[in-house]
C-alpha positions in Angstrom: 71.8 84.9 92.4 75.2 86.0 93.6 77.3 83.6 95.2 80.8 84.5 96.6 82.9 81.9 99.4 81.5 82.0 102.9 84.6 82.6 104.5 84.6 85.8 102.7 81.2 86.6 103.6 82.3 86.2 107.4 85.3 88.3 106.6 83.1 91.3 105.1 80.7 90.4 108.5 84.0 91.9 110.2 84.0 88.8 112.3 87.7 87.7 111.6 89.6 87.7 108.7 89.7 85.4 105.8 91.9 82.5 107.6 90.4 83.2 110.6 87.1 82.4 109.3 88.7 79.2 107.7 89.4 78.0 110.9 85.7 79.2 112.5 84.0 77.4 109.5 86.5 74.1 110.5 85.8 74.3 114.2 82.0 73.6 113.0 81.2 77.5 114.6 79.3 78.5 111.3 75.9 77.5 109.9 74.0 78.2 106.7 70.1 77.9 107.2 70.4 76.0 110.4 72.9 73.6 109.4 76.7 73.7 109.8 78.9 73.7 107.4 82.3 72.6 107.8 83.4 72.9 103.7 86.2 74.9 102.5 85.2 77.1 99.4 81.6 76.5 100.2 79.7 79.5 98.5 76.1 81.3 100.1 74.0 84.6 98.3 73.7 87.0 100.9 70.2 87.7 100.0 68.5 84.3 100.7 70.9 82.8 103.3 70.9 82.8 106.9 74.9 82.5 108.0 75.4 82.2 111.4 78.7 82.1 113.9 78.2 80.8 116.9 74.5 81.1 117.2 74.2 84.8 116.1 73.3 85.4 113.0 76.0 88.1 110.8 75.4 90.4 107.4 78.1 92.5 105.6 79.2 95.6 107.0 78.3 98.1 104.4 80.7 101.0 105.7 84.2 100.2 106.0 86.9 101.4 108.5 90.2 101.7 108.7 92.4 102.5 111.4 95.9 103.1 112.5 96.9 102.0 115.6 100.4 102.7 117.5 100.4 99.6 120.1 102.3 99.8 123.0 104.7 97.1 124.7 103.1 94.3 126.8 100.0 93.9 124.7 98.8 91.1 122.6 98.1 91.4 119.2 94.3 90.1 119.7 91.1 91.4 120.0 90.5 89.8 123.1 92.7 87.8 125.4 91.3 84.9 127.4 93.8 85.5 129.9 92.8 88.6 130.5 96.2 90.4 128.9 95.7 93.4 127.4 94.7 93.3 124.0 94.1 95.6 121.3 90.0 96.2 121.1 91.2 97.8 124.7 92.3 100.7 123.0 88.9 101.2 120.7 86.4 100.5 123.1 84.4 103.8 121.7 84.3 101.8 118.2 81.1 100.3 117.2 82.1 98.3 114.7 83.9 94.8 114.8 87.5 95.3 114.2 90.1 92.9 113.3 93.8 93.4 113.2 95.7 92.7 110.0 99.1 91.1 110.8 100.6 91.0 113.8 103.5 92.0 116.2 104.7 90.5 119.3 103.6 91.1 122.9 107.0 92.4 123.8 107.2 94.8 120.5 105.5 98.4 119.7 104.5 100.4 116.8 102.0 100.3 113.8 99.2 97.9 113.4 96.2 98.0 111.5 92.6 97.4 112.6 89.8 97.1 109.9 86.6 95.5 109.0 87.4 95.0 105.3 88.3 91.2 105.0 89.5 90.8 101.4 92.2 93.9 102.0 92.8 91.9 105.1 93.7 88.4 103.3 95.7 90.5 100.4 97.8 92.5 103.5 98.7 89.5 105.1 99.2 87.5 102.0 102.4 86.5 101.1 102.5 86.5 97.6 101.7 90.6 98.0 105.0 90.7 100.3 103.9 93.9 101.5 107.1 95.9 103.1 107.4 96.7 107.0 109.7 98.6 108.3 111.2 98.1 111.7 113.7 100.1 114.4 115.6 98.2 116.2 117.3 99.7 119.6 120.1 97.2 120.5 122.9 97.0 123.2 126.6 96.1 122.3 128.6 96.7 119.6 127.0 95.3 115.9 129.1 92.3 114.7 131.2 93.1 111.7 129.4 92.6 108.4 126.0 92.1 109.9 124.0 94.6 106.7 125.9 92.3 104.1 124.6 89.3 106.4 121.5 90.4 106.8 120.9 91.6 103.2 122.4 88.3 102.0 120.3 86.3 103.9 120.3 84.4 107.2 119.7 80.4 106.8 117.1 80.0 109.8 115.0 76.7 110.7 112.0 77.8 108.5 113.9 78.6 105.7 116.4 81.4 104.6 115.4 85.2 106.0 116.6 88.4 104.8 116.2 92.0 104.8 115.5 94.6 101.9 116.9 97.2 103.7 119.4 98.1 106.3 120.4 101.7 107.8 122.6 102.1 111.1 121.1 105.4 113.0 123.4 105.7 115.7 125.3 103.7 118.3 121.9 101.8 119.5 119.8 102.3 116.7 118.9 100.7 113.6 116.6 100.2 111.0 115.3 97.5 108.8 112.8 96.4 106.5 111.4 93.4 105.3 108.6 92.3 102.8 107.7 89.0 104.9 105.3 88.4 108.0 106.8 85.2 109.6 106.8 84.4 113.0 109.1 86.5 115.3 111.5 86.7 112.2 113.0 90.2 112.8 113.9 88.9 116.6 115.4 85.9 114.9 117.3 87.7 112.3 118.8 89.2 114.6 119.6 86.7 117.0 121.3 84.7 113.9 123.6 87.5 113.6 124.3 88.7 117.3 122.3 91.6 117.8 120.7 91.9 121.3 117.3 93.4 120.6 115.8 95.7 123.5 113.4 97.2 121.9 111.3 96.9 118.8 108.9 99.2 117.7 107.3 98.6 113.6 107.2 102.3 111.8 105.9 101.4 108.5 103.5 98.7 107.0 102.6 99.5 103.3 102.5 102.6 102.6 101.5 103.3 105.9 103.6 105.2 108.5 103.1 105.5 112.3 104.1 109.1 112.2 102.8 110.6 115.4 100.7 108.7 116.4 101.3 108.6 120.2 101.4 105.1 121.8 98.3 103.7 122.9 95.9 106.0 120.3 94.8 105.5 116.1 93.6 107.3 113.6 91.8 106.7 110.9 93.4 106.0 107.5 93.0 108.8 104.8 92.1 108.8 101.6 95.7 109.2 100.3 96.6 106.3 102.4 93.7 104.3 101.1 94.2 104.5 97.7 98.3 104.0 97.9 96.9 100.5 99.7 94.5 99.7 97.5 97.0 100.2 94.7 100.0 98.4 96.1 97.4 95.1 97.0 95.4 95.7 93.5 92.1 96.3 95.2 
């Protein structure tokens, strides 16, 4: 008998990732052998039980995907939108498989996301403890306040607790880049809004060792095996 933690197994279903199957399992959406189970760290074998979410019954996905998705301005970082928004599984229709999205950006900002079906690389990407770096440019209108790399490398004492950059490079006049190791909420917008930089336009280059390149807005590719194994080794898959 091999038992492993049913919100994995949901995650390796490519229904949602690790949390997000934390919160299905809480809701009272999942079931093991007709009856629901609402306990966190409860454990199943995938050979003997039935695991259902929401009435349909899921197995592991066997092959694993990996893609690299440039996402445009105005769309949510969901797989679907009940307001109708778009949303991210708008731009792999063709894909059979059930994708998730590892991390997140903001409706208003652009650039690279992730889509997979692998649940445990998932929960390690959007981890903190694995503080995996992203790097962001920033276009910006005004002049930068005096000091604001030495701020911003410093640190920045905001109402969640203090935020920082690793990295700081001025490009030109309206350009910037920066990169971070964290994932918390709009926290590049409110960096910069702590120091006095107007943000126009915010589009994420880098996640990992993974680079939009490019990738034009609105397509993906899929991850190679170079870019697998640097992932792998950076979240010690």
């Amino acid at each position: 008998m091999t038992l492993i933690r049913l919100n994995k197994f949901i995650a390796d279903a490519g229904i949602t990732s690790r949390r997000g199957a934390d919160e299905l399992i809480n809701d009272g959406r999942v079931s093991v052998d007709q009856k629901v189970v609402r306990e966190m760290g409860f454990k199943v074998d995938p050979a003997i039980h039935q695991v259902m979410v929401d009435g349909e019954t899921i197995t592991a996905s066997l092959t694993k995907t990996y893609l690299a998705l440039h996402k445009p301005r105005g769309v949510v970082s969901t797989m679907y939108d009940p307001e109708g928004r778009p949303s991210l599984s708008d731009f792999i229709s063709l894909r059979k498989e059930r994708l998730f999205h590892v991390g997140r950006l903001d409706k208003e900002s652009e650039g690279l996301i992730l889509l997979t079906n692998d649940g445990e690389m998932t929960f390690r990407a959007t981890h903190p403890s694995y503080g995996l770096e992203k790097t962001y440019l920033i276009e910006f209108i005004g002049a930068l306040p005096k000091g604001v790399e030495s701020t911003l490398l410093k640190g920045v004492e905001l109402e969640d607790g203090l935020g920082r950059v690793l990295d700081f490079k001025s490009l030109s006049p309206t350009w910037i880049e920066v990169t971070i190791h964290e994932g918390r909420y709009h926290i590049i917008r409110r960096l910069m809004e702590a120091v006095g930089v107007q943000v126009v336009r915010l589009v994420r280059t880098r996640f990992g060792p993974i680079v939009l390149g490019d990738i034009l807005e609105g397509r993906w590719r899929d991850l190679n095996e170079v870019e697998l194994i640097n992932l792998r080794k950076v979240l010690t898959l």
